[in-house]
Structures are given as structure tokens and as C-alpha cells.
C-alpha positions in Angstrom: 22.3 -30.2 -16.6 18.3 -29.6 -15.9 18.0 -26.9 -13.0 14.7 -29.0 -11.2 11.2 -26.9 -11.4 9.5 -27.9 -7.9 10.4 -24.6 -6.5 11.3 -21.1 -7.8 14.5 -20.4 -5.7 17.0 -22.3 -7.1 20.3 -20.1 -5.2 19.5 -17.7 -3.4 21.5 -15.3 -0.8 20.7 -16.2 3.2 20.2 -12.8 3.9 17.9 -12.3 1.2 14.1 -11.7 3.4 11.0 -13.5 1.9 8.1 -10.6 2.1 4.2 -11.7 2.0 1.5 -9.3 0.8 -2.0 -9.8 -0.9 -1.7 -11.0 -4.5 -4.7 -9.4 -7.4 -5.3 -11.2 -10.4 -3.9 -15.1 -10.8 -0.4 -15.3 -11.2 1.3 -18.3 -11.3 4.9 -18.4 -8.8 7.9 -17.5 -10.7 6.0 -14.1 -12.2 7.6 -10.8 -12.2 5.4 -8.4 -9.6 5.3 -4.9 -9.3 3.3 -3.1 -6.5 -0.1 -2.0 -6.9 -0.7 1.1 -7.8 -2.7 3.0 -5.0 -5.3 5.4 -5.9 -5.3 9.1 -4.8 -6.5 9.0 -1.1 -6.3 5.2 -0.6 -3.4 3.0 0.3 -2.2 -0.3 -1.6 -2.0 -2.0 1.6 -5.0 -4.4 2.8 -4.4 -4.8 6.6 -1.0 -4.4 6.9 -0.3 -6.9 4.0 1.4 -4.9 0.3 -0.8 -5.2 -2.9 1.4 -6.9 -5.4 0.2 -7.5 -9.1 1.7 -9.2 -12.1 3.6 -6.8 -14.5 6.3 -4.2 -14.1 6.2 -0.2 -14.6 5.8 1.2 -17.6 6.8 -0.1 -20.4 8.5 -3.8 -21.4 12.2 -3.7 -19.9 11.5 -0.7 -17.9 13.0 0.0 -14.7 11.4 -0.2 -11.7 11.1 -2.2 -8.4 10.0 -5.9 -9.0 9.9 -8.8 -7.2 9.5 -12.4 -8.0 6.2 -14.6 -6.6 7.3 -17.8 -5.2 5.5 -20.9 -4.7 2.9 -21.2 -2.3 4.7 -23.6 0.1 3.4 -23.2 3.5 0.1 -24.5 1.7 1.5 -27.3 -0.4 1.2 -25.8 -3.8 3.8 -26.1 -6.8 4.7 -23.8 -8.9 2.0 -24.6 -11.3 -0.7 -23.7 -9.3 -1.9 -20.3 -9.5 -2.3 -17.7 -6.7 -5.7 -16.8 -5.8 -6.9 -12.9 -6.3 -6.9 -11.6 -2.9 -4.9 -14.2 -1.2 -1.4 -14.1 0.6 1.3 -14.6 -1.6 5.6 -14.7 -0.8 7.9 -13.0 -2.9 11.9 -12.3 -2.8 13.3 -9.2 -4.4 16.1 -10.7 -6.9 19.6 -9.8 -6.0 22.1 -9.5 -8.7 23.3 -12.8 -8.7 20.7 -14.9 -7.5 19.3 -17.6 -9.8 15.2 -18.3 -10.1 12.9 -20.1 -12.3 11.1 -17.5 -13.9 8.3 -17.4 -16.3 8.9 -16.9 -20.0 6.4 -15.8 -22.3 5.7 -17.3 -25.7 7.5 -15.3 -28.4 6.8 -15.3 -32.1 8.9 -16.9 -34.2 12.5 -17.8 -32.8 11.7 -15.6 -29.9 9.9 -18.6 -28.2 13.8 -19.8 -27.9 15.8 -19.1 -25.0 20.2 -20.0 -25.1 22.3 -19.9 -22.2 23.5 -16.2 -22.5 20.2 -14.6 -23.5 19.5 -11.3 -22.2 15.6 -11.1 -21.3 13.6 -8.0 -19.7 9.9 -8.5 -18.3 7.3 -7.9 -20.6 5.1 -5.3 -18.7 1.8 -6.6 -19.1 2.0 -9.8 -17.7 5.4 -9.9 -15.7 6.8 -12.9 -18.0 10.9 -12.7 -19.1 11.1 -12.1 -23.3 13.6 -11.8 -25.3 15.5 -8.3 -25.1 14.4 -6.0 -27.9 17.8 -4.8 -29.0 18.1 -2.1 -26.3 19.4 -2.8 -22.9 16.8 -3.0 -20.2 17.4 -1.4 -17.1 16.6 -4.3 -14.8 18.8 -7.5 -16.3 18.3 -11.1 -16.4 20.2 -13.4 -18.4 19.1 -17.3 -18.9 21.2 -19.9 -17.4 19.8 -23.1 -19.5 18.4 -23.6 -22.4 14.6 -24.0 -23.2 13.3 -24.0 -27.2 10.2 -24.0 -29.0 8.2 -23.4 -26.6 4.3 -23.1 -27.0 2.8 -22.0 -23.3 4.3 -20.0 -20.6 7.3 -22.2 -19.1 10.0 -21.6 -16.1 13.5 -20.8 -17.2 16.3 -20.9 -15.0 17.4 -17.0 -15.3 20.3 -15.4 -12.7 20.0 -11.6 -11.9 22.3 -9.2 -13.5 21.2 -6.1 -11.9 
């Protein structure tokens, strides 16, 4: 059964908060986000509103807080259109558990093929799922449909493992 794109929550806990804070750069909802890193003497916050950017910390599968960029609702946009540098954006931070449509990256070869089962990590450079590289990441996702050959970035209906 097809797990419906229109929104990037597909189960998530009641008690799970949705945070805002200013996006940079152009996501698209359903990317990985890290907080931006401040610079010494200067705060990631504009206002009182968290810098988020696309990507995780340090390197592909690493761990570190992330959350996930949902769609622009409150404005009428889809999860196909992109966030706006500078802009307010909503996220959740994924529970174990908790299923999302999340962006998967192209892969080379059969790594553009995702099974039910698949263990992914987040590629740290644009905050995309990928294929696991053998070793076990330290933050978890696992995909809960199938999605092959794909050409583009696509959402993939991954649940939380830790």
C-alpha cells in the first residue's frame, strides 16, 4: 500500500512538539536539518527564532541532533515547494518510532533502490536518507515502502529506529 505524499508526517506521536526557526539555504520539507553552526561571539538565533540548515554533523551517518523540515502548511505549500533562505520553517525532532516521508538522494547504481527493510543514514551534505554504507549509523532509519530506480531526489516513507 502507497503511504500518500501531501504531507511529511505520516504517524506521528501527540506529544511530539512542532518547533519553527529560520531556515538558510532552500530545502525542500522532508530534509534532514541540523542547527546552524554559530560563529565565535555570535548566536545561531535571529530574533528568537533557531537557525536550521540542511545536512547533519560531521560526516554521512554521523550522530548528532537532527530534525526533520515539514511542509509549509500554515502558508499552503506542499511538500514540493522549497523553503525560502531566511524564512520560517517547522520541523519535528523524529522519535524512534515515528514514520515520515523523507528525502532520498539519488544513489549510483542499485543504490538509487530502496526495499522495505533498508537501513539508511543521512548523507551529511545535503540532509537526504542513502543507503547505509556497511557500518551502522548512529542515528537509524529504516524504509517502510518500497521506491526503485529512482532518478531525482524523492520522499520515502522511513520510520525512526533510534
Amino acid at each position: 500500500m502507497a503511504i500518500t505524499k501531501t504531507k511529511i508526517e505520516v504517524t506521528v506521536n501527540a506529544y511530539n512538539p512542532r518547533w519553527g526557526g529560520q531556515v538558510s539555504g532552500t530545502p525542500l520539507p522532508g530534509t534532514l536539518i541540523s542547527l546552524l553552526a554559530a560563529t565565535l561571539g555570535a548566536s545561531n538565533f535571529k530574533g528568537n527564532l533557531p537557525q536550521v540548515v540542511e545536512a547533519s554533523v560531521g560526516a554521512d551517518g554521523a550522530y548528532g541532533w537532527n530534525g526533520i523540515l515539514l511542509d509549509d502548511a500554515p502558508q499552503g505549500f506542499l511538500p514540493g515547494t522549497a523553503y525560502v533562505s531566511g524564512v520560517q520553517c517547522f520541523w519535528r525532532t523524529p522519535l524512534p518510532g515515528e514514520i515520515y516521508n523523507v528525502r532520498v538522494g539519488e544513489g549510483a547504481g542499485t543504490s538509487n533502490s530502496f526495499n522495505i527493510g533498508d537501513l539508511l543514514m543521512i548523507d551529511s551534505n545535503n540532509g537526504f536518507l542513502i543507503a547505509n554504507s556497511g557500518t551502522v549509523p548512529q542515528v537509524a532509519w529504516m524504509a517502510y515502502e518500497p521506491l526503485t530506480q529512482i532518478v531525482a531526489d524523492s520522499l520515502l516513507a522511513c520510520i525512526r529506529l533510534a
